[in-house]
C-alpha positions in Angstrom: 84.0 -92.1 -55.5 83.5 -88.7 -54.3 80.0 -89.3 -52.6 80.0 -85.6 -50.1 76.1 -85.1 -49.2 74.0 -82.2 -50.7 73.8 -78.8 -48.3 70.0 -78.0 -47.4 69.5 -74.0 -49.6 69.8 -72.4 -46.3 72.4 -74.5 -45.0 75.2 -72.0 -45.7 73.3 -69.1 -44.3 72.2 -71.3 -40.9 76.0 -72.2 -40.2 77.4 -68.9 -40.8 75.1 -67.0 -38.5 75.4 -69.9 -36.0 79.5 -69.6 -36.3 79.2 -65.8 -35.8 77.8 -66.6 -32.6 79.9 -68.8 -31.4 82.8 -67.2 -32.1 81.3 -63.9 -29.9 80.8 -66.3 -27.3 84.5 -67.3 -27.6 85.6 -64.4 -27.5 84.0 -62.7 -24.6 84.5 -66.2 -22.3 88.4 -64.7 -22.5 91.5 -66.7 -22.4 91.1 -67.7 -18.1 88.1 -69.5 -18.8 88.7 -71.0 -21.7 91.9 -72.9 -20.1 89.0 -73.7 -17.5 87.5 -76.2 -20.1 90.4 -77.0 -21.8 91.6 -78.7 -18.5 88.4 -80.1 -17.7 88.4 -81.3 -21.4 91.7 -82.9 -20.4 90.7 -84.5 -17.2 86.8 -85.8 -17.4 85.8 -86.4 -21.5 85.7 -90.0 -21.1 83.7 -90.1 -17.6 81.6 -87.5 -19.3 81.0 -89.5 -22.3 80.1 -92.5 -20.0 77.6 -90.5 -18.3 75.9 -89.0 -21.2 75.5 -92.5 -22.7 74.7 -94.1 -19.4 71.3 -91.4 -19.1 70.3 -92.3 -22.9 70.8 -96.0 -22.6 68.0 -95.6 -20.1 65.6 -95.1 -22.2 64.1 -98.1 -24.5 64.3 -95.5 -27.6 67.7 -95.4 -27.6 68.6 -99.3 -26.5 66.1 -100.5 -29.4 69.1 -97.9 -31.8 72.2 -98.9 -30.3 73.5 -101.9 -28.2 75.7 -101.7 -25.3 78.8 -103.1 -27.2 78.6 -100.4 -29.9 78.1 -97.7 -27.5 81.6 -98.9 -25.6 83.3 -100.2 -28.9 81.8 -96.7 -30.9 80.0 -94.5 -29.2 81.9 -93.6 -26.2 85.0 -92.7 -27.7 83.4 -90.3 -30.1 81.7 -89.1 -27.9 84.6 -88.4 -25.9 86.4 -86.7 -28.9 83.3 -84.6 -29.0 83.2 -83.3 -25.6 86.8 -82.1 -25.9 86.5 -80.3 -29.1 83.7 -78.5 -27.9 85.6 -77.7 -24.3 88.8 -76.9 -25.9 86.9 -74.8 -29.2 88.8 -71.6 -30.3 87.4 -69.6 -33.2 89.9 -70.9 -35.6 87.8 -74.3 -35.3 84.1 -73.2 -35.5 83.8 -73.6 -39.2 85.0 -76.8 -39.1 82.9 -78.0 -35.9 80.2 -76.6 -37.2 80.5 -78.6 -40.5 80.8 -81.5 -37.7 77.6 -81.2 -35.9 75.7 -81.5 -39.1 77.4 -84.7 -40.0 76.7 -85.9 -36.5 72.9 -84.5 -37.4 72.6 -86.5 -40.3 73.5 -89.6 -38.5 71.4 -89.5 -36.0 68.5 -89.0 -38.3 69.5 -92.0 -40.6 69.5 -93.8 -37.5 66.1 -92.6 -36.1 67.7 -91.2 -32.8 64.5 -88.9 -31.5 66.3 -85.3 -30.7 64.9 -85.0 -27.6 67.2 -87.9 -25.7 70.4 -86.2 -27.5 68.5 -82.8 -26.3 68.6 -84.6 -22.5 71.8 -86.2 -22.5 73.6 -82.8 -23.4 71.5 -81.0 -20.8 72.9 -83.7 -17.7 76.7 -83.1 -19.7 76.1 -79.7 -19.0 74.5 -79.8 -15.2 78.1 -82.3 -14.5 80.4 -79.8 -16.1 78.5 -76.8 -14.0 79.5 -78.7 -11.1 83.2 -79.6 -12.2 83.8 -75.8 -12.9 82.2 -74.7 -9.9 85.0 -77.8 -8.3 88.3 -76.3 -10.0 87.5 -72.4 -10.5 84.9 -71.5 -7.0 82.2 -69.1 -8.5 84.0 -66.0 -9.4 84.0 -63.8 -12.8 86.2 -66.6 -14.7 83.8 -69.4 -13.5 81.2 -67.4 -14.8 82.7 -66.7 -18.3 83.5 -70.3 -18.5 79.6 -71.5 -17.8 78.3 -69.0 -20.0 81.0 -70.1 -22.9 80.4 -73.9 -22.0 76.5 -73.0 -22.5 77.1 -71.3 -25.2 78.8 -73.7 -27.2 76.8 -76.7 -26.8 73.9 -75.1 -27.4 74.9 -74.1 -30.8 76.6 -77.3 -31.3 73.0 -78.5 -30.9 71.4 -75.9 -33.0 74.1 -77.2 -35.7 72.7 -80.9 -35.2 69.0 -80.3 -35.0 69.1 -77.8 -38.4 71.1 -80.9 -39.9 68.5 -83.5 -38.5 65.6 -82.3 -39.2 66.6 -81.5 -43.3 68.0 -84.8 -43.6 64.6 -85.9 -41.9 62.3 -84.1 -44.4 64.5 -85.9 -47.3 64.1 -89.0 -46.0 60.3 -88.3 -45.4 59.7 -86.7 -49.1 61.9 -90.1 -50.5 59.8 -92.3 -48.8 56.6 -91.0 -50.0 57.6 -91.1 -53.5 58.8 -94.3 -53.1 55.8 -95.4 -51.7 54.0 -93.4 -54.5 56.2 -95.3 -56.9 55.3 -98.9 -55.2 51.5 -98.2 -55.8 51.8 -96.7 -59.1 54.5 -97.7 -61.3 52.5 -95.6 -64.0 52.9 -92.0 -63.0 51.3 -90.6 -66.1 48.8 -92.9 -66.0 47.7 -92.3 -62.6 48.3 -88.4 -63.2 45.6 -88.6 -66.1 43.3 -90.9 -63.9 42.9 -88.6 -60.9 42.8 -85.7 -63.4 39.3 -87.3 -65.2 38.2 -88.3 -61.8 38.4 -84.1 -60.5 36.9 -83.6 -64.6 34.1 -86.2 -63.4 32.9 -84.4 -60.6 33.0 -80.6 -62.0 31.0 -82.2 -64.5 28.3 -84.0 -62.5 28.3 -80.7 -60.3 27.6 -78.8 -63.8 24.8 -80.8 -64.8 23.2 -81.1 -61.0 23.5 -76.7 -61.1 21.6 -77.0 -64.9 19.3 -79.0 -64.0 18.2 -77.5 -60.5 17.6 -80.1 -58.6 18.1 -80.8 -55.1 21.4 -80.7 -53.9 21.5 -82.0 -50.5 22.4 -86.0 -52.2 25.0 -84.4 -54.0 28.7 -85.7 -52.8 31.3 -83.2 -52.0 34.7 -83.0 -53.5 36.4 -84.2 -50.3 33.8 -86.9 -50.4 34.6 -88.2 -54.0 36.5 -90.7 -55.0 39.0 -87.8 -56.1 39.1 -86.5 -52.8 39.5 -89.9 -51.2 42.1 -90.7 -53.1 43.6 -87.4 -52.6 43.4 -87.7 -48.4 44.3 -91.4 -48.2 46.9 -92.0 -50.8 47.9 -88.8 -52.4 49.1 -86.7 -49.3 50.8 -90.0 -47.8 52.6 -90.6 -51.2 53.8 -87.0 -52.2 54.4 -85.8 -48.6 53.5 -82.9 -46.5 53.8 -79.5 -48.8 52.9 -76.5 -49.2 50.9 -78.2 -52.1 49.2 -80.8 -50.6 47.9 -78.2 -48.1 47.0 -75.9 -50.6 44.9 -78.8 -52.5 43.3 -79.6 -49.2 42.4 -76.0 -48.0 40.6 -75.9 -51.7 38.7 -79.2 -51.2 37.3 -77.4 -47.9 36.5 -74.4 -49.6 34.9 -75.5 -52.4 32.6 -77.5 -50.3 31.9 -74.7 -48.1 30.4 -73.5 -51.1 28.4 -75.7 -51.6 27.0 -76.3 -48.8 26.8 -72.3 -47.5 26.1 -70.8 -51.1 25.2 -72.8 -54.2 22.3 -74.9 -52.3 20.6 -71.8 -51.6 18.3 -70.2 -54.0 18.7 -66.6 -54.9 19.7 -64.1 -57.7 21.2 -66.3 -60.6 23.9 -63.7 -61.2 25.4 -64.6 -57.9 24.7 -68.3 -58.3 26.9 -68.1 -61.5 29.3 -66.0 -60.3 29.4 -68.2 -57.0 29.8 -71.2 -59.4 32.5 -69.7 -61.2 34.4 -69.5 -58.1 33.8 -73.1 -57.3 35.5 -73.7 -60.6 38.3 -71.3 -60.2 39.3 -73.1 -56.9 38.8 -77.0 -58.7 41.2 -75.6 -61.3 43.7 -74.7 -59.0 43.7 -77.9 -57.9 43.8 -79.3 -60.5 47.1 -77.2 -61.9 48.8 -77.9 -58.3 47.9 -81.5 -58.6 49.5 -81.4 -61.7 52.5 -79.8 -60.1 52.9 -82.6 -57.4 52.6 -85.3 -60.3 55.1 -83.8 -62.3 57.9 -83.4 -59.4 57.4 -87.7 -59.0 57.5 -87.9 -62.8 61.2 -86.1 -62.6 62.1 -88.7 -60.4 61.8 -91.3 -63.8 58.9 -92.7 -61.6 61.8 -94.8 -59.4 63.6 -96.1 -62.0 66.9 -95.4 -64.2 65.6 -94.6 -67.9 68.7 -96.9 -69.3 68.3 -99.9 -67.5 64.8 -99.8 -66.0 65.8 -100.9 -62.7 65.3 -98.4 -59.4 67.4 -95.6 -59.4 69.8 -94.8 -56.3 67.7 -92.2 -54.9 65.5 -95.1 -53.6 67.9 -96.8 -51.8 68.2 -95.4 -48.4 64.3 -96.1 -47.9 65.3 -99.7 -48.9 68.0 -100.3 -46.7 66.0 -98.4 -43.8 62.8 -100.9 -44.8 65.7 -103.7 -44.4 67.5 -102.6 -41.1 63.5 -102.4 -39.3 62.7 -105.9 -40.6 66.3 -107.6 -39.9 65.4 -106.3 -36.3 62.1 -107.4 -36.0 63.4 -111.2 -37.1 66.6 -113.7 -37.3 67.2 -112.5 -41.3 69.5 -110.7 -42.1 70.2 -109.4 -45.6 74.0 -108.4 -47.5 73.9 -105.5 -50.2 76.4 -105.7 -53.3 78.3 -103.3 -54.6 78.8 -104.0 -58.1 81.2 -102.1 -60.5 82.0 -103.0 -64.1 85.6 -103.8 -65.1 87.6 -101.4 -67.7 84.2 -99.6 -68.4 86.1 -96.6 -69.7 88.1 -98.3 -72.0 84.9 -100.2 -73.4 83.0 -96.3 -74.0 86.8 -94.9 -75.4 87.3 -98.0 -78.2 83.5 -99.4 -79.2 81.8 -95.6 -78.7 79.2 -94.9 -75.7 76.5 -97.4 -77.2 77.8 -100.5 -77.1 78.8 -99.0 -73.4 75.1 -98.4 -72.8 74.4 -101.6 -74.6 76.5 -103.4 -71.9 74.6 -101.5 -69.2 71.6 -102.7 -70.1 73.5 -106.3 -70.4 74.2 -106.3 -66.5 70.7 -104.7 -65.9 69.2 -107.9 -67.6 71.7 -110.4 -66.0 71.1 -109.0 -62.3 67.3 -109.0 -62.8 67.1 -112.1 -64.3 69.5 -114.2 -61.7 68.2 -112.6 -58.2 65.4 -113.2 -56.6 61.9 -111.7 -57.1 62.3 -110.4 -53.6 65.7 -108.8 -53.9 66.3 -105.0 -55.0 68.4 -104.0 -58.0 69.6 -100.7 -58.4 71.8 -98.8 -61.2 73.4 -96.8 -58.4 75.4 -94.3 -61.2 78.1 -94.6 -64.1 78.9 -97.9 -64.2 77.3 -99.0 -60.5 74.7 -101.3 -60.0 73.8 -102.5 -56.5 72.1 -105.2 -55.4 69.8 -105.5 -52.0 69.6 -109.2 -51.0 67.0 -109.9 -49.0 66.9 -112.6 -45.9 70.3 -114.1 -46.5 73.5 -115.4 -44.2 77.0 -115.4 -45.6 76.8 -118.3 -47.4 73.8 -117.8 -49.6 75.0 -114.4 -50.1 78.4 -115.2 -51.6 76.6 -118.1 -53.6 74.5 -115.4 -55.2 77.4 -112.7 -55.5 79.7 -115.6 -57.1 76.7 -116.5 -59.5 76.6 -113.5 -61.0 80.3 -112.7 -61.7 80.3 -115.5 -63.4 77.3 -115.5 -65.5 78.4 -111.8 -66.5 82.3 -112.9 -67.5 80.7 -116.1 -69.2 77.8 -114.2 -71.0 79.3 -111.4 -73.8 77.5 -108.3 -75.3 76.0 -108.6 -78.5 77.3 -105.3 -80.3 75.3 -103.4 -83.2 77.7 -105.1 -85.8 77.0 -108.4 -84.3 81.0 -108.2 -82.5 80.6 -110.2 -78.8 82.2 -107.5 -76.2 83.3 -109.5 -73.0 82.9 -108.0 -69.8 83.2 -108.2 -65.8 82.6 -106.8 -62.4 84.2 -106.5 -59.6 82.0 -107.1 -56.4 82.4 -105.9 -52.9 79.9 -107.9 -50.4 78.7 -106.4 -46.7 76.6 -108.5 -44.6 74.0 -106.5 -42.6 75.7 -106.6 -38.8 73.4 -105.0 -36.9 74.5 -101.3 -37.1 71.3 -99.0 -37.4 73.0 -97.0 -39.8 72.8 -98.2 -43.3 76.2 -96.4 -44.6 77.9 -98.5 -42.1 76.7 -101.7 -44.7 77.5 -99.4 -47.7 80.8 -98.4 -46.5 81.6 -102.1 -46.1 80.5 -103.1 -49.5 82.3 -100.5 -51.4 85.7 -100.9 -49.3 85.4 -105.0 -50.4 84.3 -103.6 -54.1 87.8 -101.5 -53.9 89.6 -104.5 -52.8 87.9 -106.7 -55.5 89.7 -104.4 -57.9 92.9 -103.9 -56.3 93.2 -107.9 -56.4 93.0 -108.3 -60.0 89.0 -108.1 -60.5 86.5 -109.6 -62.0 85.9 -111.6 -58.2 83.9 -111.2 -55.1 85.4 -110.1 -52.0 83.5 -110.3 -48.8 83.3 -106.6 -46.8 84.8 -106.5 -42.9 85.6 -103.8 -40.8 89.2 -104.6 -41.1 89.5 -103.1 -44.6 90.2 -99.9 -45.5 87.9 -97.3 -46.1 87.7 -96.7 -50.5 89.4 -94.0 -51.7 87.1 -91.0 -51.4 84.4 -92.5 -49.5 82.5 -89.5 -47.3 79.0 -91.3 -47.1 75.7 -92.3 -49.0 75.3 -90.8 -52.3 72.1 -88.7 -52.4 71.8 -86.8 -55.5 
């Protein structure tokens, strides 16, 4: 599965102008100092990696992220590899290191490590290698070219990681507040037409109030209706910070301003009307850019896959985040499925594309019906479904994975002419081990889904690191 993550729009324009740079820098360091770092790259990447580690291990942040065996095990010797790619960088490699400090972005902020301790652990790698270069080179010019070149290319390297960090950050954050969006209100439309009436209802009891000139001052302000509650407690929380939620908001104030510095006040009815008409201007702005907001969820088929009706992929990283904090908070653990059906092409190319959707929906039904009410089904795309189970060991999780192959292999599709179409699926199981990053648990699942099809499928095969990676695995579908 070729599963290579989305660019941010101005990715591409962010790493060329970065690799420009570094390449300058490169360039003027000259060749002197550049075997400076190549020999330091030689002789001191693996105490340098031990230090770096050391400093962010020091703070509970990072020790509540990683463990000291993973940082050993892992850690260290990428960050080793690291060091020396940066030290011994020429400008035939920028591209691709560049490309590399964005993956290395993306992980951290799937794991939730804050920038600011990778900010401090490359600022002490840098004050060490100051000192090492000052050891093997004295101070003169090519000591000086080589600081400035060492400088130069961890700062961009760290530039590359933060621009990659903080996009994959605001996708997880606008994710989550749809999801969350989708949790409270599995009716989009019908929440869409609810809080439209509710904005409708209070122009209208502000119309009336105006005709009948009375006294304002009990009147309730937009921000202060249950429109505008809803709006600063669950909208902006659910659709995210945007330029349109702050837009909404910034009308809310002004249209109360309004009221309370203009239409209260009795004067020429010409500029009471035309004041009033302004009021409504800015409640219909809202109202389109509310509609805007509701409309971006709605393309998101409110969470869920319009075949099957179960939650849709794009969901799943919040999940499996949700999962990680609670399996840390507690002894559960939890195992995700990978679940892929058997010969699906063949089953599209001989009985046409509905029965194949017919047996979509079949596995939909069976992996609804037969997990828990707790558990998490996804379609995950094509012929993917995967299942999130929730607060189970080994045992209970192979016990469910095993129940379900069966029941789908034992259970045929009804076809439109009445023909039974048997099926399977081949299963790949990964037990959540305590890695923060959820691809870990999804690289796991899929290499034990590969293996459940290289071995004859229609079978569950249990994920451990000592399989190899599937085919065209690069990380986390996102799309």
């Amino acid at each position: 599965m070729n599963i290579a993550p989305s660019p941010h729009p101005s990715s591409d324009t962010d790493s060329s102008a970065l690799a420009d740079a570094w390449k300058l820098s490169l360039e003027a360091a000259g060749p002197a100092a550049g075997n400076v770092l190549a020999d330091l790259a030689e002789g001191h990447a693996a105490e340098l990696a031990a230090h770096f580690y050391k400093v962010m291990m020091n703070d509970a942040r990072a020790s509540r992220s990683m463990s000291h065996d993973q940082v050993r095990v892992r850690l260290q010797p990428a960050m080793q590899r690291w060091v020396r790619d940066l030290l011994r960088a020429s400008t035939a490699d920028v591209e691709q290191l560049i490309a590399h400090q964005r993956v290395i972005g993306d992980v951290h902020a799937r794991v939730g490590i804050p920038v600011d301790l990778v900010t401090r652990g490359t600022r002490v790698l840098k004050q060490r290698l100051f000192q090492l270069i000052g050891e093997q080179a004295g101070h003169g010019e090519t000591a000086h070219a080589a600081i400035a070149s060492l400088t130069a290319s961890f700062d961009i390297a760290l530039e590359g990681m933060t621009l990659a960090y903080s996009n994959a950050r605001e996708r997880s954050s606008r994710t989550d507040a749809a999801y969350r969006l989708f949790s409270l209100v599995q009716n989009v439309s019908t929440e869409r037409e609810r809080q439209r009436a509710l904005l409708l209802d209070w122009e209208n009891t502000l119309l009336y109030a105006l005709a009948a000139q009375g006294d304002m001052g009990g009147f309730q302000t937009l921000a202060r209706s249950e429109f505008g509650l809803w709006f600063n407690h669950k909208g902006i929380p659910s659709f995210g910070e945007s330029s349109e939620t702050r837009q909404i908001s910034a009308l809310i104030s002004e249209v109360d301003q309004l009221l309370q510095h203009t239409l209260q006040q009795d004067g020429d009815p010409a500029v009471r009307s035309a004041q009033l008409q302004e009021v409504r201007t800015k409640v219909s702005q809202a109202r389109s850019l509310l509609g805007m907001l509701f409309e971006r969820i709605g393309e998101l088929d409110a969470g869920c896959d319009a075949l099957t009706n179960l939650l849709n992929r794009r969901f799943l990283p919040t999940v499996l985040r949700r999962e990680i904090e609670l399996a840390e908070k507690s002894s559960d653990g939890f195992a995700v499925l990978l679940l892929d059906l058997d010969h699906f092409k063949a089953i599209n190319d001989t009985h046409g594309h509905e029965a194949g959707d017919r047996a979509l929906q079949h596995v939909a039904g069976i992996l609804s019906q037969f997990t828990r009410g707790s558990d998490y089904v996804f379609r995950y795309g094509g012929e993917e479904f995967v299942v999130v189970l929730v607060a189970v060991d080994e045992r209970q999780a192979l016990v469910i994975a095993d129940g379900l192959c069966r029941r789908m292999a034992d259970t045929p599709v009804t076809l439109a002419d009445g023909q039974l179409l048997e099926i399977s699926a081949s299963i790949g199981v990964a037990l959540y081990d305590g890695h923060p990053d959820y691809e870990r648990v999804m690289a796991r699942a899929d290499a034990a889904m590969y293996q459940a099809k290289k071995q004859g499928r229609n079978r569950v095969v249990l994920g451990n690191d000592a399989l190899p990676v599937a085919p065209g695995r690069s990380g986390l579908r996102r799309d």
